[in-house]
C-alpha positions in Angstrom: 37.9 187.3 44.5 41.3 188.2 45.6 43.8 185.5 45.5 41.4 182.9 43.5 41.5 182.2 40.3 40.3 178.8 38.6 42.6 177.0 36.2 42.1 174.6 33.8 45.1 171.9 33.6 45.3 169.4 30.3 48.1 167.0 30.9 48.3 164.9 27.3 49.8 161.2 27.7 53.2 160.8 28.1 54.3 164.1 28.3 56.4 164.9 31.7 56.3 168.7 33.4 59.2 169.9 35.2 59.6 173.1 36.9 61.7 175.2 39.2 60.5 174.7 42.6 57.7 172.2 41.5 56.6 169.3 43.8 57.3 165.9 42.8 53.3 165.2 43.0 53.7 167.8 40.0 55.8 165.7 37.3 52.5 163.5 35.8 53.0 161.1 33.1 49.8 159.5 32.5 46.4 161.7 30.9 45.1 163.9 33.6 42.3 166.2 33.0 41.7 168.8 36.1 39.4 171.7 36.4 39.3 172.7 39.8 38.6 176.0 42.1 42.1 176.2 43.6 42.6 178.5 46.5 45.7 180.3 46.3 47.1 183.2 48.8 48.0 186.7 47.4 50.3 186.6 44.9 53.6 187.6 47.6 52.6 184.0 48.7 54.0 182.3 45.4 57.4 182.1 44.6 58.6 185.5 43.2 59.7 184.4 39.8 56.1 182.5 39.6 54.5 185.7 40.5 56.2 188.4 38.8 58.4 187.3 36.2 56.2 187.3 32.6 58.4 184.3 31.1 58.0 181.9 34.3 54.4 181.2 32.6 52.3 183.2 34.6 50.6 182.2 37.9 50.5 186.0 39.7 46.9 187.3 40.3 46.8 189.7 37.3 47.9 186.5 34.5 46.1 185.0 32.2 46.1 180.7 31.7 49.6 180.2 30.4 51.1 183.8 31.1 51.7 187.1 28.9 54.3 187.0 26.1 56.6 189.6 25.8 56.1 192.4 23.3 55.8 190.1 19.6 59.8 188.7 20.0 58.6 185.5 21.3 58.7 182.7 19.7 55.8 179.8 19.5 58.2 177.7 21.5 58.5 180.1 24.2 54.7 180.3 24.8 54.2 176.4 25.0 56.9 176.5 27.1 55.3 179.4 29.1 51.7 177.7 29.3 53.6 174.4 30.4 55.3 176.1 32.8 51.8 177.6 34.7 50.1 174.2 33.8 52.6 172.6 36.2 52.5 175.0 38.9 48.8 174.8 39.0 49.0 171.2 38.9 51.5 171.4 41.7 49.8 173.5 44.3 46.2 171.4 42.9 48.0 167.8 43.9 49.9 169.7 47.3 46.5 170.4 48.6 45.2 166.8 47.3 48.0 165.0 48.9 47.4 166.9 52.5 43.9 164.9 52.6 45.4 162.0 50.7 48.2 161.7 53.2 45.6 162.2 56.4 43.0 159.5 54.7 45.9 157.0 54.3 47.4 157.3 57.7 43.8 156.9 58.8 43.7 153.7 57.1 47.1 152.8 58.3 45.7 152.7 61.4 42.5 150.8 60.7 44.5 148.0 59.5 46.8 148.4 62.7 45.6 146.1 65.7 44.1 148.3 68.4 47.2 147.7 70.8 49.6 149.2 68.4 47.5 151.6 66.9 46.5 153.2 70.0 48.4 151.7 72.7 48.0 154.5 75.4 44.2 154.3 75.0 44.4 150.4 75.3 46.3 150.5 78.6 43.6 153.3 79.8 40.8 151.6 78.8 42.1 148.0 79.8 42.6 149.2 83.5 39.2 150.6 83.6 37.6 147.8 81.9 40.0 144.7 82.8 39.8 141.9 80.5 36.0 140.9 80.6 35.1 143.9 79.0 37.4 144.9 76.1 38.2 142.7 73.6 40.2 143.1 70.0 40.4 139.2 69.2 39.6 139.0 65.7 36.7 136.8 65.6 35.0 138.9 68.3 35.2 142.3 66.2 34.0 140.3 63.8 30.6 140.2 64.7 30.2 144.0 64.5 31.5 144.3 60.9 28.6 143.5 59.2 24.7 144.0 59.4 21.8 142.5 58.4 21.2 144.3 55.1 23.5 143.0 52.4 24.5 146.1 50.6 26.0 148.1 53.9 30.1 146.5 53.0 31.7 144.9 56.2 34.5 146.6 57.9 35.2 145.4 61.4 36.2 147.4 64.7 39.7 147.0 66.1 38.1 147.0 69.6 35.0 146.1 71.4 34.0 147.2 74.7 31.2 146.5 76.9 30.4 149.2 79.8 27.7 149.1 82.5 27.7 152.3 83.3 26.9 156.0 81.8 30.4 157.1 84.1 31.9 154.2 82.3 30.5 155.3 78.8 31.6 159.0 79.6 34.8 157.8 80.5 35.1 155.7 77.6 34.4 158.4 75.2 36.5 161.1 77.1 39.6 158.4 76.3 38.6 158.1 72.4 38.4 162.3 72.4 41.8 162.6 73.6 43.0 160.3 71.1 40.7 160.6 68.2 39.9 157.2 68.6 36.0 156.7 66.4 33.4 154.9 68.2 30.1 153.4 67.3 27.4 152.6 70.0 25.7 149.1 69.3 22.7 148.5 70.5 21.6 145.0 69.3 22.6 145.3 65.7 18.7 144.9 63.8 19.5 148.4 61.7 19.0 148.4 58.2 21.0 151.2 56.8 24.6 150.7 57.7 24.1 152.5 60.3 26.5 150.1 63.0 29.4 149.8 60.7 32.8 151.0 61.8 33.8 152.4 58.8 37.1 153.8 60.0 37.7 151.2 62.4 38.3 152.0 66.0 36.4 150.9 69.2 32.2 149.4 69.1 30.6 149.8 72.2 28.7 147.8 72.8 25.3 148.7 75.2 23.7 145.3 76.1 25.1 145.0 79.5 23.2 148.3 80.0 19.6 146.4 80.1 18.6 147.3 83.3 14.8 148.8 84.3 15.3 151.6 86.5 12.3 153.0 87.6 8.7 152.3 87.1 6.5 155.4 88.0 3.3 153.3 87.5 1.0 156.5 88.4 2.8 159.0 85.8 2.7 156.1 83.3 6.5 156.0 82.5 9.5 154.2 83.1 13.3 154.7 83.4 15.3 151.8 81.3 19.3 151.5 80.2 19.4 151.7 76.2 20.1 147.9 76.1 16.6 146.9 77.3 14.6 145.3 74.4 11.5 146.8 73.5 9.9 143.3 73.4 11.6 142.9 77.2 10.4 146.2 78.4 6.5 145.0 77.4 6.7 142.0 79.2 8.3 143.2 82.0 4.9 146.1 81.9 2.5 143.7 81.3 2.1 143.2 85.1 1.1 146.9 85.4 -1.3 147.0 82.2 1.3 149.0 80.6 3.4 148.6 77.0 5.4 150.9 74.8 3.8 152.8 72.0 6.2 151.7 69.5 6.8 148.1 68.1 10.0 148.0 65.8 11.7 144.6 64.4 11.8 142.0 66.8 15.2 142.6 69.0 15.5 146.1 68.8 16.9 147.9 71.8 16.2 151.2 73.2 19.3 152.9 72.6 19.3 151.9 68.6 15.0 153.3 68.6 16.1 156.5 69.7 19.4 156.4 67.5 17.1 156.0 64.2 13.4 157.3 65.8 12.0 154.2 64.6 8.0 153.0 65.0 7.0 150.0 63.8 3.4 149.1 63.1 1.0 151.0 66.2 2.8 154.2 64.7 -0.5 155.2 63.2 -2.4 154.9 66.6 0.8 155.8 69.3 3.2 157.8 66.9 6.8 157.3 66.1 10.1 156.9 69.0 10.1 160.5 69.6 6.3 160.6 70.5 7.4 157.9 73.5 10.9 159.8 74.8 9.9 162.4 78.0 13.7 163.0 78.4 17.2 161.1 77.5 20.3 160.8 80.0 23.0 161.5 77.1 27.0 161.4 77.4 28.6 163.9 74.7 31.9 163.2 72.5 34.0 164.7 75.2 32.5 162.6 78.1 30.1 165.3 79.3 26.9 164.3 80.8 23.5 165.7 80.3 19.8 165.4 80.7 17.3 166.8 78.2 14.9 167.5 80.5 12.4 167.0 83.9 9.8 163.9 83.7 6.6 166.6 82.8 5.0 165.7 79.8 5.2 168.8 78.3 7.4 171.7 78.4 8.3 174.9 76.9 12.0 175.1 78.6 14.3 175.9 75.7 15.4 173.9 73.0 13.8 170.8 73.0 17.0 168.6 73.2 15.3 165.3 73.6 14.7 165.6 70.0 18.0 166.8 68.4 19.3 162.9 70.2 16.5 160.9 68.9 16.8 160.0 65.3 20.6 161.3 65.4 22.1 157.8 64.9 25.2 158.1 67.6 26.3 161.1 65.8 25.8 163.6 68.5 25.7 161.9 71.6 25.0 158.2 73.4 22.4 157.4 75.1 22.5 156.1 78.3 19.1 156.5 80.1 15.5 156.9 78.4 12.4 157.9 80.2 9.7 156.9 78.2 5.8 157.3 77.7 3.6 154.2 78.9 0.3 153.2 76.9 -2.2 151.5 78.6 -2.6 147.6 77.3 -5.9 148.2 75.0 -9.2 146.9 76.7 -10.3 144.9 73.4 -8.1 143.9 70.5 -9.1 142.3 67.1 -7.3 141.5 64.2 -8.9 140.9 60.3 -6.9 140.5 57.1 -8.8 141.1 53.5 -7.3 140.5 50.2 -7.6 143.1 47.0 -7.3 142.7 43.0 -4.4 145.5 43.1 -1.7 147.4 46.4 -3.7 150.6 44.6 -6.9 148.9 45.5 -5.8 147.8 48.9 -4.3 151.5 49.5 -7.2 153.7 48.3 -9.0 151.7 51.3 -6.7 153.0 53.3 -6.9 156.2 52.4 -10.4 156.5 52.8 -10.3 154.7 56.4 -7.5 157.5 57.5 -9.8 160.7 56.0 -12.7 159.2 57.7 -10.6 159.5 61.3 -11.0 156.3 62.2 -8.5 155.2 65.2 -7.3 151.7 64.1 -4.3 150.1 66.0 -2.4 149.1 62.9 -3.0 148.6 59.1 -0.4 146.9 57.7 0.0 145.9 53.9 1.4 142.7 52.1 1.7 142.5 48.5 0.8 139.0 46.5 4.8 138.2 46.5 4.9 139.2 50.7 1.8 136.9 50.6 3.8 133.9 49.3 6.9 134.4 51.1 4.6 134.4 54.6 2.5 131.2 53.6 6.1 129.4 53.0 7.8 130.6 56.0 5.0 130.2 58.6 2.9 127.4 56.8 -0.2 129.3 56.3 -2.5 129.3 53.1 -3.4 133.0 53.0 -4.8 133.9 49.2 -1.6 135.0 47.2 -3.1 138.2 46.7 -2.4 141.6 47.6 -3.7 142.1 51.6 -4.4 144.1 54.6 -3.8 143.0 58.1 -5.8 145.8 60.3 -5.3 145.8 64.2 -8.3 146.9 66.2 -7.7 148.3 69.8 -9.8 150.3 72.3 -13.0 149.7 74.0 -15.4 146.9 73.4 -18.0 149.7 71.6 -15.5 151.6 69.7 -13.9 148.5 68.3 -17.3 147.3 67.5 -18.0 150.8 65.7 -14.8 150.9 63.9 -14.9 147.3 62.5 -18.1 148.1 60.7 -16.9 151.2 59.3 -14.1 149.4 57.8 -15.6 146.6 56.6 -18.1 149.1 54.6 -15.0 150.7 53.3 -13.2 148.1 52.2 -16.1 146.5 50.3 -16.2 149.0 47.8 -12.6 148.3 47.0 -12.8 144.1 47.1 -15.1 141.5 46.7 -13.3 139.3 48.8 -14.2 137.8 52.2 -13.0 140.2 55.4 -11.4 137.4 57.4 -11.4 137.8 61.3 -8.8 136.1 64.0 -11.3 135.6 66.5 -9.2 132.9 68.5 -6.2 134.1 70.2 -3.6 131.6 68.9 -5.3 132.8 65.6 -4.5 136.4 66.2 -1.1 135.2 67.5 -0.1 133.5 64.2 -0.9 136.7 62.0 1.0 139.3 63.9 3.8 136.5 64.2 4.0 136.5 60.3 3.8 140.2 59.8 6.8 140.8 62.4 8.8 138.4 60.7 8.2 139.3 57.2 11.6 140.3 56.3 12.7 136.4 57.3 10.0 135.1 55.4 11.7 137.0 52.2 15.1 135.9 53.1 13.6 132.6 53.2 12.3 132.4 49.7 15.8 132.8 49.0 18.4 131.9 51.3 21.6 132.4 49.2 20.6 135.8 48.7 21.0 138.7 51.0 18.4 141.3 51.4 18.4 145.6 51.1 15.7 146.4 53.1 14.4 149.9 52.2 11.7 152.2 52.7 10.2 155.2 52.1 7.3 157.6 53.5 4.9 160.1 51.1 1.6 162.1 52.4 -1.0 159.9 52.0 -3.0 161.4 49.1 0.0 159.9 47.3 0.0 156.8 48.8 -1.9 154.8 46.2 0.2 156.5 43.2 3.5 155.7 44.8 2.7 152.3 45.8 1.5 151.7 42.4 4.8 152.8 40.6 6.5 151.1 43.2 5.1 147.7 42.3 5.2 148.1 38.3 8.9 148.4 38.8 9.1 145.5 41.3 7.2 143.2 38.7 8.9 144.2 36.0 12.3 143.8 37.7 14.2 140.2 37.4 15.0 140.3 41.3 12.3 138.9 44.2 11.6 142.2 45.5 8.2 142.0 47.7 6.0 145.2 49.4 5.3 145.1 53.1 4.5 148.2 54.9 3.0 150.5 57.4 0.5 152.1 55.1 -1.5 153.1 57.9 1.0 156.3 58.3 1.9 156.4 54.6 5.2 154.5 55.1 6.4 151.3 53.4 9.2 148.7 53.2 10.8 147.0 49.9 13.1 144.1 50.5 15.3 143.2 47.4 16.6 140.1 47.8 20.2 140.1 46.0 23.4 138.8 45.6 26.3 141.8 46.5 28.8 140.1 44.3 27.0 139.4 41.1 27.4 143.0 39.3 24.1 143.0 37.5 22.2 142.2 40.7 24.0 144.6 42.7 23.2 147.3 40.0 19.3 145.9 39.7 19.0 146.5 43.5 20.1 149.9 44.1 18.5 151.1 40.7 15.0 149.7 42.1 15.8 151.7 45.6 16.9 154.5 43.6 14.1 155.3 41.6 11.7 154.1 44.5 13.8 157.0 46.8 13.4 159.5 44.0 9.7 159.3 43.5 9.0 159.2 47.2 11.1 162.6 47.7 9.6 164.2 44.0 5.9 163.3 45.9 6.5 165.7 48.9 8.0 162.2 51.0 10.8 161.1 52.7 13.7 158.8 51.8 13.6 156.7 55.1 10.4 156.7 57.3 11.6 154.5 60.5 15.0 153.6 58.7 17.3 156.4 59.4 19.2 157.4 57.1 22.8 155.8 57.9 25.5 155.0 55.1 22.6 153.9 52.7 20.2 157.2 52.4 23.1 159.5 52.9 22.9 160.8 49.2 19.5 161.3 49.2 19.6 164.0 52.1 20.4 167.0 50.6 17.9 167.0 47.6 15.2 166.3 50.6 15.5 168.8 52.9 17.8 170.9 50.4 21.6 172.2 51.3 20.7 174.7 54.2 19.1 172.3 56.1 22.5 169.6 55.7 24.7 172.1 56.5 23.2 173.0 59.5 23.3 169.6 60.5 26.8 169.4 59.8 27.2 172.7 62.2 25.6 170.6 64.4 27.8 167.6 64.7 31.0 169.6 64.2 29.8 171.8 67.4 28.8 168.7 69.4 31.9 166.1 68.0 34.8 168.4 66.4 36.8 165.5 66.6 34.3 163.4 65.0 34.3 160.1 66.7 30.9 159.6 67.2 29.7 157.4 64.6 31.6 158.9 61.7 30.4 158.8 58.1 26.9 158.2 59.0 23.7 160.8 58.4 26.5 163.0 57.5 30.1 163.7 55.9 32.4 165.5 58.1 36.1 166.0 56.4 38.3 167.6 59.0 40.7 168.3 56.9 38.7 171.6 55.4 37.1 169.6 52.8 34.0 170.5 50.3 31.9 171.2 53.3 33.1 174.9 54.3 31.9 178.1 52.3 30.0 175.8 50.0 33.3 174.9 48.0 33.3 171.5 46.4 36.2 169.4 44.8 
């Protein structure tokens, strides 16, 4: 095209350029090997002895690498002396552009290492009057807290600020004062996400949600309920258990609102009630620039434009925060029953549950434990389960259809195993088993305490489910690091946690080969890198050969339209490079 040319630049060892008119980024003495699409303006745009004159060594749009020689009188010096001289002005205008972003990344990080009150003083005293004392905080040890996650391989980098507002004019005001001054924000909900998605990467201000856990309306005869994202799911139900109500969705124990819609998480009664974005009717949600907005009316359907409820949930912070939820209410099941049933092999255990889902039976949960889960669950809750591979299958509806869809399981499952189907017939019984499956990631951090865990997971269609489960395992066993299976495998979906240490090289390396080649089977079956997850800092990679470029960029459209500043939760689901980086026109450094 006009005014773009590619250029190849060998720099040997030792050997210094100088040119006329060169930048001092330019004179390199160590071995540099570039080959780069550089984006240059017409020709009048260069220096006129660069452009025009043949012995400057080229560098005008009609030149070849190196420049033209005049007619056979010049020497062999002359034309190294020539290609030198358009080696360095490539080289030049290559590391000018290079050092625009360097120089914008390192005052960024000049800043990060800055205390808030001198980095962004103005914004302090703005947000300090609105918030007094109580409710912003940059002492050390308190950032601290929100540097890290639970998942070991997400590296800690603290905020330079913490704020606490009780409000959704407070938040919009907040985040009106960190637009004007390009301040980045993370909302924190309780901090139980698995995939870096609460780190502060670039520093700046976390803002923290929990004093936002208010219930704000029950509508007990349209079965939903208006709560502030730092209610806790486990909260919510007991606070509904008076009406014979609960929410559809049961993530890890502590997770808040705000963070289930940030990462459209579901838990085990996905298979029966569906995912977080099956429970949201409409989200109260304050944009980058402080503007507030509601997706939508309390109807349970609608047809009224874009359905905005859904761009929020699963969007990680990104786009917007939320700051109200009205969600769907299930009615508390009539009859509940819980068996576990051990297999030979996870692809015996999983073709039962393939079989149970074609039949259409409506089962309340099936979760599965491989033999290693097994073990880590008898140690950490002192039960004597057979270390074998196992389901744990919830049954919930009316006395007959329970009745009907416990024999039609049991009939299943016997074709698979031999061994006994165990029931939980006593409440404290049922209690103890559901305990042990919500707590299953403790139970493998228990096995071994001085590691740290990468908790992972992955979703495929369930015809594959057996396969990939199977693969999945061989690797695991094969693999020097405790890595057990526990999943949903009642909607296909299923956890690995690889327990590590983040400083030991090789086990660093084991741990995110395992996920790797566990991620790259899932997405090569027709599945997903992250079923409940989200995707994060840790799935980032994987995006784009899931859903394929189009589908990114748009998303990056998306965030850029709703965030050009890009505060909101920067670095995560996404990479946004403001400073005209590899994500416009499909160029790439």
């Amino acid at each position: 095209e006009p005014g773009e040319w590619t250029l190849l630049v060998m720099m040997t060892r030792n050997l210094t350029v100088r040119a006329s008119g060169i930048l001092p980024s330019a004179v390199c003495r160590h071995h540099v090997a570039v080959s780069c699409p550089l984006r240059l303006a017409p020709s009048r745009s260069i220096s006129t002895q660069s452009a025009s004159s043949q012995h400057s060594g080229g560098g005008g749009g009609d030149s070849s690498y190196g420049g033209r020689t005049q007619q056979g009188n010049r020497s062999r010096h002359m034309q190294i002396g020539a290609a030198l001289g358009g080696g360095a002005l490539a080289t030049g205008l290559y590391y000018y552009s290079q050092s625009q972003r360097r120089s914008a990344t390192c005052s960024e990080l000049a800043l990060k290492r800055m205390p808030f009150t001198e980095a962004f003083p103005a914004a302090y005293e703005e947000l300090h009057g609105m918030l007094g004392d109580d409710r912003i905080s940059c002492k050390e040890d308190e950032c601290e807290e929100y540097g890290k996650e639970v998942s070991g391989y997400a590296a800690r980098s603290n905020p330079q600020a913490v704020v606490w507002p009780e409000s959704t004019q407070e938040v919009s005001k907040i985040l009106t004062i960190c637009n004007r001054y390009k301040i980045p924000i993370v909302p924190y909900g309780s901090g139980t996400s698995l995939e870096g998605h609460i780190i502060p990467t670039r520093g700046g201000i976390t803002m923290d949600m929990r004093k936002m856990d208010q219930v704000l309306k029950v509508n007990q005869d349209d079965m939903d309920v208006v709560v502030q994202p730092g209610v806790g799911w486990m909260e919510l139900n007991e606070y509904m258990e008076p009406y014979g109500m609960f929410l559809g969705v049961d993530p890890g124990p502590g997770a808040s609102i705000g963070g289930m819609c940030g990462t459209c998480c579901s838990g085990t009664n996905a298979v029966r009630y569906g995912t977080m974005k099956d429970q949201v009717v409409n989200l109260t949600v304050v944009l980058a620039d402080g503007t507030v907005l509601k997706t939508g009316q309390r109807a349970r359907k609608s047809s009224a434009g874009y359905d905005l409820a859904r761009l929020f949930v699963g969007s990680e912070g990104t786009l917007g925060v939320v700051t109200e939820a009205t969600l769907k209410m299930r009615n508390i099941p009539y009859q509940m029953e819980i068996a576990y049933v051990s297999f030979d092999s996870v692809k015996d255990a999983t073709n039962a549950v393939i079989k149970m889902l074609q039949k259409g039976i409506q089962m309340g949960a099936i979760e599965l434990f491989d033999n290693e889960m097994v073990k880590a669950v008898n140690n950490y809750a002192g039960m004597t389960l057979p270390e074998k591979p196992m389901l744990l299958l919830k049954f919930t509806g009316s006395k007959a259809s329970v009745e009907n869809d416990v024999k039609e399981v049991q009939n299943i499952c016997s074709q698979y195993t031999k061994e006994e189907y165990v029931w939980c017939k006593e409440a404290e019984a049922r209690d103890k088993m559901w305990f042990a499956r919500k707590h299953a990631f403790w139970a493998a951090q228990s096995m071994e305490p001085e590691r740290q865990l990468m908790a992972t997971d992955v979703a495929v269609p369930i015809s594959r489910l057996a396969e990939m489960v199977e693969a999945t395992k061989k690797d695991l066993d094969e693999s020097f690091l405790f890595a057990p299976i526990v999943g949903h495998v009642g909607d296909s979906n299923f956890h690995v946690v690889i327990m590590f240490d983040p400083d030991n090289p090789k086990e660093d390396e084991e741990a995110h080969r395992l996920n790797h080649r566990m991620v790259a089977r899932a997405i090569e079956m027709e599945g997903t890198c992250t079923g409940e997850h989200g995707i994060g800092l840790g799935k980032k990679k994987y995006l784009e050969k899931e859903l394929g470029r189009p589908s990114v960029e748009l998303m990056k459209t998306l965030k850029q339209t709703l965030d050009p500043n890009n505060i909101l939760n920067p670095d995560k689901v996404v990479s946004i490079d403001l400073s005209g980086g590899d994500h416009h026109h499909g160029h790439h450094h």
